[in-house]
N, C-alpha and C positions, 0 to 999 in steps of 0.2 A: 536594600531595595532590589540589588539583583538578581540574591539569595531566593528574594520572596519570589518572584517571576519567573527563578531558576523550577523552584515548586511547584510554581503555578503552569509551568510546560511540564511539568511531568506527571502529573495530575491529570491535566489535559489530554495527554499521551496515552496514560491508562483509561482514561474514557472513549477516545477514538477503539482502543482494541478491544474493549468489554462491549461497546455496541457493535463494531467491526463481526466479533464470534456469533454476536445474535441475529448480524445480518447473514453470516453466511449458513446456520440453520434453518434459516427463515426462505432464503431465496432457491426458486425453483428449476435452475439449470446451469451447469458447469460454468457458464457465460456470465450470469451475474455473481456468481461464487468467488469466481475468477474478479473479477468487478469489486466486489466486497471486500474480501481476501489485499486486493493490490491498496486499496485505500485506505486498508487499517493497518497495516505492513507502514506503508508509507508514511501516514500521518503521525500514527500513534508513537511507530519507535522513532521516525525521527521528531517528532516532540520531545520524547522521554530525552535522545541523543544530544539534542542545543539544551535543555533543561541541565543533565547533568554538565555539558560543558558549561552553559554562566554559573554553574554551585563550583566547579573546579578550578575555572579560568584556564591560564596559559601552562598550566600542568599538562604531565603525561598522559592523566586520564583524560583532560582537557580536548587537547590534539587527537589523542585516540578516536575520543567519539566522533570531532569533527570529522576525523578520513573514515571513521564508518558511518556518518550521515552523508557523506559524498558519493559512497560508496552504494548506497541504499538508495540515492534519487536516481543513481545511472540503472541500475540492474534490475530493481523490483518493477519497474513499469514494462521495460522490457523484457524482462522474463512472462511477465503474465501477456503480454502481447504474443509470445512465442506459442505459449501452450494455449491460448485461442486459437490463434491461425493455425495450429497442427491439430487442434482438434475438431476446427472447421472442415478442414480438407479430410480428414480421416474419415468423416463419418457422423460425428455428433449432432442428432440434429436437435435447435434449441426449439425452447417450448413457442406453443403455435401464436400466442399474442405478438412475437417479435416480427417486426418489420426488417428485411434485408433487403439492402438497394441494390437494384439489376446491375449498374457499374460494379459494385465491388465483383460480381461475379462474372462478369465478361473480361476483368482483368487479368484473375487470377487461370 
């Protein structure tokens, strides 16, 4: 049974990044790219990462994935929060539908 739901995350995993890729050709500015990009990064591999861990259990490759899905929920969100805000400040400007709230910009 854990095997089968081992599959069944990592299935789900490859789903997340196959629509994840179609979102990021589809969306029309660094921001929701960025956006897209961090939630199929996120989802997808670490779906794929707990899937291989319940197929492996408390083996090497087991543990392995776990500290690289640990590793994955710290960095991928905050990395893409980084190259937003430097690409906010630099210059980029996003397309004209976005809404930007006067606070964030009186902050910064």
């Amino acid at each position: 049974m854990i095997e089968i739901l081992g599959w069944f995350l990592i299935f789900n995993g490859l789903c997340f990044i196959f629509f994840g890729c179609l979102g990021l050709v589809r969306m029309p500015d660094i921001y929701c790219r960025l956006q897209t990009a961090t939630k199929c990064v996120t989802f997808g591999a670490g779906s794929i990462l707990f899937g291989t861990f319940l197929i492996s259990g408390f083996s090497s490759i087991g543990l392995k994935s776990i500290l690289c899905l640990i590793f994955l929920f710290l960095n991928s969100p905050t990395a893409s929060h980084a190259l937003a805000y430097g690409a906010f400040f630099s210059g980029v400007k996003p397309v004209e539908k976005t809404e930007i709230e006067e606070d964030f910009l009186k902050d910064a």
